[in-house]
C-alpha positions in Angstrom: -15.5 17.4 -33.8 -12.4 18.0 -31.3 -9.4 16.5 -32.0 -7.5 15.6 -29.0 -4.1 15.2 -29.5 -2.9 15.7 -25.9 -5.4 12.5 -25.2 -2.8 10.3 -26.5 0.3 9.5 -24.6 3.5 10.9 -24.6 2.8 14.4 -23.0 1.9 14.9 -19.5 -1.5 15.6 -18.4 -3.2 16.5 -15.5 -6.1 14.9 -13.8 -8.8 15.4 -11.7 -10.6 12.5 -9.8 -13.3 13.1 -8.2 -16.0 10.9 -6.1 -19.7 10.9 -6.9 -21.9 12.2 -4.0 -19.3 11.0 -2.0 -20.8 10.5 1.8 -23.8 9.1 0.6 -21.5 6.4 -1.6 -19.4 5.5 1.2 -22.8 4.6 3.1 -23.9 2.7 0.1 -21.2 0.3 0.0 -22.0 -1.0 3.2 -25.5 -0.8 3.0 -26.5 -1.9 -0.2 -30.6 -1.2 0.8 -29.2 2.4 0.4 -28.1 2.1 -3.7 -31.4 3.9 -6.1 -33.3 5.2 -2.8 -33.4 9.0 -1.8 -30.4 9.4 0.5 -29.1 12.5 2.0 -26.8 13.2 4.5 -26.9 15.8 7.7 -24.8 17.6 9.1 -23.7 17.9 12.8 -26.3 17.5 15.0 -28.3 16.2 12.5 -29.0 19.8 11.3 -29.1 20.1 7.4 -28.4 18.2 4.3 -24.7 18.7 3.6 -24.7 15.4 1.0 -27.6 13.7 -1.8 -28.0 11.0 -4.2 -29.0 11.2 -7.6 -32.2 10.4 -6.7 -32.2 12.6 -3.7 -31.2 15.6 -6.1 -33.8 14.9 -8.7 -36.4 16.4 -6.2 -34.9 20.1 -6.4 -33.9 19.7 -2.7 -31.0 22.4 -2.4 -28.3 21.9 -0.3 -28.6 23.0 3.0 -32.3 22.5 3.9 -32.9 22.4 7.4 -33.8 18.3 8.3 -37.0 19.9 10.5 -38.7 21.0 7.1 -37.9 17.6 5.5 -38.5 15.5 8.2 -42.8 15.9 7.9 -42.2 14.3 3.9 -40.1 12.1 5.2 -42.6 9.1 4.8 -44.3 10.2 2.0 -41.6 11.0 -0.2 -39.8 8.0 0.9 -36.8 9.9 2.0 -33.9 8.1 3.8 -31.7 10.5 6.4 -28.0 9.7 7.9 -26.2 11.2 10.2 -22.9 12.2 9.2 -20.0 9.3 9.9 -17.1 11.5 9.6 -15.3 8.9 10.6 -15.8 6.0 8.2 -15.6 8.9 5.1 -12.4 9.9 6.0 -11.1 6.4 6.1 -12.8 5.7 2.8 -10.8 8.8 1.2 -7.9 7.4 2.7 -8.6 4.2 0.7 -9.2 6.1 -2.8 -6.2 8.2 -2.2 -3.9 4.9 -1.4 -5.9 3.4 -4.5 -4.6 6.6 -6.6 -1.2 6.4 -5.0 -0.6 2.9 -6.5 -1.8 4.0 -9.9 -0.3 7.1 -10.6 3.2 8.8 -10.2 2.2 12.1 -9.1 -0.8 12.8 -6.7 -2.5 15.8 -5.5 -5.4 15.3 -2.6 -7.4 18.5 -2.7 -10.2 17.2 -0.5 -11.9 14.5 1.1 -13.5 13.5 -1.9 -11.3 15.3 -5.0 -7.6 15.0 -5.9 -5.9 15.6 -8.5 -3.3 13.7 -10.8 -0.4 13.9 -12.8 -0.6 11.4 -15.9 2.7 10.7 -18.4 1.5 7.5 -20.0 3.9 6.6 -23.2 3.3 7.4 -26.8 0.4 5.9 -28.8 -1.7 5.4 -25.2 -5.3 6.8 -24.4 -6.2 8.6 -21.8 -9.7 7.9 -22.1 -8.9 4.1 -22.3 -6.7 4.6 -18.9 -9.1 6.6 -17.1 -12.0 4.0 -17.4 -9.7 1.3 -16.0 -8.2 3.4 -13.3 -12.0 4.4 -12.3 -13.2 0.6 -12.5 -10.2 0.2 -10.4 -11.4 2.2 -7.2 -14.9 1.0 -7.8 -14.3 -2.8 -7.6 -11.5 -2.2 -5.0 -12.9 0.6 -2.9 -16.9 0.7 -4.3 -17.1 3.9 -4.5 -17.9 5.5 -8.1 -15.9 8.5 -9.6 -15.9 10.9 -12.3 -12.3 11.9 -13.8 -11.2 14.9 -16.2 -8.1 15.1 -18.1 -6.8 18.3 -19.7 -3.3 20.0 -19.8 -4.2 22.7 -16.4 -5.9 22.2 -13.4 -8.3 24.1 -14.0 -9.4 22.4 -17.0 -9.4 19.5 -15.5 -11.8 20.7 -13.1 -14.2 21.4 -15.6 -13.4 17.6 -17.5 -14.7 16.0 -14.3 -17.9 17.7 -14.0 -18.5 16.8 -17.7 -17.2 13.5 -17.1 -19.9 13.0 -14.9 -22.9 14.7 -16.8 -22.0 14.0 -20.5 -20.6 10.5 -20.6 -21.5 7.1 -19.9 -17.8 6.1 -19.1 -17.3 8.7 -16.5 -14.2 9.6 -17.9 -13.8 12.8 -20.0 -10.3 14.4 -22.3 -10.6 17.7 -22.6 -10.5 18.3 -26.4 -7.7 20.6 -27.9 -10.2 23.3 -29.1 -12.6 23.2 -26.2 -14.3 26.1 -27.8 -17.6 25.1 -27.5 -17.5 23.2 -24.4 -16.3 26.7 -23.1 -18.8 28.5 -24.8 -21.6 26.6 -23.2 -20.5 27.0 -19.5 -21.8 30.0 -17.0 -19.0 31.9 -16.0 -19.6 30.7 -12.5 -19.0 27.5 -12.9 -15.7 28.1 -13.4 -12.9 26.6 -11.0 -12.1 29.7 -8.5 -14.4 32.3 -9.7 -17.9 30.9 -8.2 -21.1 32.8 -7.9 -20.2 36.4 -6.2 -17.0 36.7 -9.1 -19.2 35.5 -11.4 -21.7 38.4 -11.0 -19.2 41.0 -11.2 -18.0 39.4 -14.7 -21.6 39.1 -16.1 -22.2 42.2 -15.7 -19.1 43.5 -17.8 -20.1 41.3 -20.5 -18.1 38.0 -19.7 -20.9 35.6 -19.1 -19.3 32.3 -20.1 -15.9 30.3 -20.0 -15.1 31.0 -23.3 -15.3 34.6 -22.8 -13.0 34.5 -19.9 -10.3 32.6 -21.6 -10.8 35.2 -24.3 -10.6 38.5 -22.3 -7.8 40.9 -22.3 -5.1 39.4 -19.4 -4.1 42.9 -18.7 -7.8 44.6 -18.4 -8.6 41.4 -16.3 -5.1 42.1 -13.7 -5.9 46.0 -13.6 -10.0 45.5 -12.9 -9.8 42.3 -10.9 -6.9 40.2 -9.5 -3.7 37.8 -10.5 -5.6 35.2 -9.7 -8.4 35.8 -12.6 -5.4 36.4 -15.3 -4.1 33.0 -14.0 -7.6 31.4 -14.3 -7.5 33.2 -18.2 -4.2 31.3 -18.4 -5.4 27.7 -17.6 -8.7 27.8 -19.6 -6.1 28.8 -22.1 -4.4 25.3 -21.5 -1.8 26.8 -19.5 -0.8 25.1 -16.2 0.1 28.4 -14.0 -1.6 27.1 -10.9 0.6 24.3 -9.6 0.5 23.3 -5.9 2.1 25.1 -3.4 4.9 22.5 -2.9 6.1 24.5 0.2 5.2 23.3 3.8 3.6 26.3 4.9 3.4 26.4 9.0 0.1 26.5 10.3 -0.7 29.5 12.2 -3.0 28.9 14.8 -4.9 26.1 15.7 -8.9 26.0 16.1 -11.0 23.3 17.8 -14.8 24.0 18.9 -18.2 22.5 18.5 -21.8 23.6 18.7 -23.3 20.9 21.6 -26.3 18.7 20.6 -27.8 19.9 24.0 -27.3 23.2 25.9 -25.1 22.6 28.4 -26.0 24.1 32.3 -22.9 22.6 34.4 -20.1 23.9 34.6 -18.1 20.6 35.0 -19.5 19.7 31.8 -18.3 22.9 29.6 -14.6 22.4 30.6 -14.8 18.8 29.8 -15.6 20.0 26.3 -13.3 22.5 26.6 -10.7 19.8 27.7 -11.1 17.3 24.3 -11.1 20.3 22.5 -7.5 21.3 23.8 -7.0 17.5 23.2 -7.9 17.4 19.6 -5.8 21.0 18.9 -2.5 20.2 20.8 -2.6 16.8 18.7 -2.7 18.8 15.6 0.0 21.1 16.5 2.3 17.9 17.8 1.6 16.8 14.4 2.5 20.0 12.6 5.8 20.8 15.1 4.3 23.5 16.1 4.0 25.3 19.8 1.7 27.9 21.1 2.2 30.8 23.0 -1.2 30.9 24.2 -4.4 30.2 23.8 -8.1 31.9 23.7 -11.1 30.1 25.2 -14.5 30.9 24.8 -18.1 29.9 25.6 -21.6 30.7 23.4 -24.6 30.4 25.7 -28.4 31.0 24.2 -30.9 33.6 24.7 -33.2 33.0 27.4 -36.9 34.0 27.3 -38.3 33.0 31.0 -38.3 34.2 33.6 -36.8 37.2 31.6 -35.5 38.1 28.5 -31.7 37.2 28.2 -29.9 37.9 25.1 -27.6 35.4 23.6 -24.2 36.2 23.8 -20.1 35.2 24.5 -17.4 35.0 27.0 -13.6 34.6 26.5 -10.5 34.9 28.2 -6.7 34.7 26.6 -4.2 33.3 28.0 -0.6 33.4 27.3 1.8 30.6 28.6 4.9 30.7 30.0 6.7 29.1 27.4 5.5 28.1 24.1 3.9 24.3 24.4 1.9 21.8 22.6 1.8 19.4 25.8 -1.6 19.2 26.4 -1.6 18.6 30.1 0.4 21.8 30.0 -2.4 23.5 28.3 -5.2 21.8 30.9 -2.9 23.6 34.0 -3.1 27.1 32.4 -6.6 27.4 31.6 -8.4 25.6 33.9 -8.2 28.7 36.6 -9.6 30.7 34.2 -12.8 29.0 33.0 -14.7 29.1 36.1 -14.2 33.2 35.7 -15.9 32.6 32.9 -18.9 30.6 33.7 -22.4 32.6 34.2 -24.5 30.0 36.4 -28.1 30.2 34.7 -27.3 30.5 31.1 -27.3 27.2 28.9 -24.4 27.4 26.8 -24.9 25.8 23.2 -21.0 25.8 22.4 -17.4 26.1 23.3 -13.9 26.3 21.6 -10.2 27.2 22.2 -8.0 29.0 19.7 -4.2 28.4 20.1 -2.2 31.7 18.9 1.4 32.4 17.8 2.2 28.8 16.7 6.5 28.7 16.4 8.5 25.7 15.3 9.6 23.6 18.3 13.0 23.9 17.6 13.1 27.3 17.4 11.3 28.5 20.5 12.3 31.0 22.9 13.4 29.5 25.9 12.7 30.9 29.7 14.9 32.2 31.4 13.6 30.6 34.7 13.3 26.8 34.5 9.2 25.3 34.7 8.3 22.4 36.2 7.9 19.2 34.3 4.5 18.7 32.9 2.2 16.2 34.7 2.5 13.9 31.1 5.9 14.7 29.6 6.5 15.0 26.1 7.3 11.7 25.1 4.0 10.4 26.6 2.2 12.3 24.4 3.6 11.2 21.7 3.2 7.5 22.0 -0.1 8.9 23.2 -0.8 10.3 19.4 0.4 6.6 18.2 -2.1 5.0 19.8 -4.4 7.4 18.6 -3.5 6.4 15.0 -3.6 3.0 15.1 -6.6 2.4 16.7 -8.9 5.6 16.4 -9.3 9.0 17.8 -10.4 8.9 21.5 -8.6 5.6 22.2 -6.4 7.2 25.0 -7.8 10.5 26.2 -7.5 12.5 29.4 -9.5 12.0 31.8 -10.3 15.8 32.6 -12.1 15.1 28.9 -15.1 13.3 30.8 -16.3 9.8 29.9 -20.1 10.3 28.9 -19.8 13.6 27.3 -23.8 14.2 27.3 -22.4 17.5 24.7 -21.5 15.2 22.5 -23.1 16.3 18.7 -26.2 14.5 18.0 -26.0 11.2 15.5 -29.4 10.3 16.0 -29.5 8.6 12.1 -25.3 7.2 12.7 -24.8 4.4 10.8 -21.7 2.3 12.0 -18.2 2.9 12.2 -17.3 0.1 9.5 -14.1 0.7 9.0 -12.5 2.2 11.9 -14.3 0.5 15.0 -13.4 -3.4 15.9 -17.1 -3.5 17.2 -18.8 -2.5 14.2 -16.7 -4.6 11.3 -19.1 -6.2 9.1 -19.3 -10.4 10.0 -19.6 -13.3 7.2 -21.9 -16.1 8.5 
């Protein structure tokens, strides 16, 4: 038996909460139907399975199977598909994280579905006793189940959750002083930061599980590997040398593109994609204070088979702007003359993006030495503009060189509705 002495109160801890099979939870709590069946979740375009229940996973369906193989078992199997609502999961993470934020001094997000904590609870309290009430807490408040790890590094705390989940009834787990044999009896791979190409490397020198790893020499590991794996060594050693990165590091570029859910012929129709794409990255950089100095757009079309055989293949053009800008209508003026240079009439093109490029602080841009003309939305427009935007969804005020329809739209076939997020699809009592 473990003691667990850093279980009780009075030292600080750190915690990892993480969501059970979180997309196909947040469609559970609204659709109850959903809870004990085979659920799945695809990706864009309804492609692949990107997310599974319990019950899903019990079928030895990996990850990432195209939906065209599964769709012919659908029926039999009794399997239950959904398109992915990225919307209503990020809103639901929002809610956990706010959830978290009320409970705990310290919190860390580290994804959509995962963050982690930092846990001082006086002497003489249990950790184990805290954790089941804080996950009770986001279930009855949020509905969506969780597994949480405590141990004294992150790293640790990783591995807590995942045993939380598969070894406990509770769903909470405290990472015992002597985790020896927990360590002993966990792959290498699974480790937090080393995954499955690392892992290889290690097995094959001998270190084949955790506890070998926390074990090995810290200076063979720095000269035959990296810092990183000595400060992985460190944490499964209980040491917390991995803290976040509390700096604001700029961003330095900004990325927006999509694969379609049907090839796109018309030209009209690839620069309105084009144009919400510039849209959705100049948002992000108005966010981030950050301007551009130019930008790279760029088109994928197919490979065509009749009348002849046409390879698949890529156009782009760069474009650097005047002055540095995030103003989006700015952006529109600049690249539109470009994009019809670009265009091959024939080909059906499957996807388009833009890639903004030398992102600078706003304040600290070059100016020109010859004065531009104002931009057809000034500055201030856009950001009531990105207000909007936040209060009542993405797409609430758009421009108009975005389209309306958008026919390239990714495929939902299997969306479910926008619950949280959408005035029209909030759920009515009668």
């Amino acid at each position: 038996m473990f003691t667990n002495l850093f279980g009780r109160g009075g030292l600080r801890v750190i915690g990892l909460v993480d969501c059970n099979n979180f997309f196909v939870s947040c469609e559970c709590v609204f659709n109850p139907k959903l809870r004990g069946k085979r659920v799945a979740v695809l990706s864009n375009n309804d492609g692949c399975v990107v997310a599974r229940s319990n019950e899903f996973k019990q079928l030895d369906i990996p990850m990432g199977t195209p939906y065209f193989k599964l769709k012919p078992m659908e029926e039999l199997l009794e399997l239950t598909f959904v398109s992915s609502n990225y919307e209503l999961y990020a809103d639901m993470s929002s809610r956990v994280m706010s959830v978290l934020r009320d409970s705990c001094p310290e919190v860390e997000p580290y994804s959509i579905d995962e963050a982690f904590i930092i846990v001082d609870l006086p002497a003489g309290s249990s950790y184990l006793d805290w954790g089941i009430k804080l996950r009770g807490k986001i279930q009855q408040w949020i509905g969506i189940p969780t597994g949480i790890g405590f141990a004294p590094s992150r790293t640790l705390a990783k591995l807590a959750a995942k045993f939380a989940k598969k070894r406990t009834s509770e769903g909470v787990f405290v990472m015992p002083d002597d985790p020896v044999e927990l360590l002993a009896s966990t792959p290498v791979g699974d480790i937090w930061g080393v995954g499955g190409r690392l892992g290889k490397r290690l097995h094959d020198l001998g270190i084949r599980t955790a506890e070998q790893l926390r074990q090995a020499d810290l200076q063979w590991l720095g000269r035959r590997f990296n810092v990183c794996l000595v400060r992985t060594a460190l944490e499964l050693r209980g040491q917390d040398v991995v803290p976040p990165d509390k700096l604001d590091h700029p961003i330095k570029s900004a990325t927006c593109s999509r694969t379609f859910g049907t090839p796109i012929v018309d030209f009209d129709e690839l620069r309105s994609s084009v144009a919400e794409f510039a849209e959705i990255a100049c948002e992000r950089m108005r966010r981030a204070d950050r301007q551009a100095v130019g930008a790279t757009v760029f088109f994928n079309y197919s490979a065509e088979y009749k009348p002849k055989e046409l390879p698949a293949g890529t156009t782009s053009m760069t474009i650097l702007f005047d002055t540095p800008t995030n103003n989006t209508s700015e952006v529109f003026e600049a690249i539109s003359p470009y994009m019809k240079r670009m265009f091959i009439a024939g080909r059906r093109y499957r996807k388009s993006g833009i890639v903004f490029f030398g992102l600078e602080c706003g304040v600290q841009c070059q100016p020109s030495l010859f004065p531009k003309a104002p931009a057809a939305i000034p500055d201030k427009a856009y950001q009531a503009i990105d207000s909007l935007n936040a209060q009542y969804g993405h797409n609430a005020v758009h421009a108009l060189a975005a389209g309306i329809k958008q026919p390239w739209k990714i495929r939902r076939d299997k969306l479910s509705r926008q619950y949280t997020t959408n005035w029209n699809d909030i759920l009515q009592a009668y």
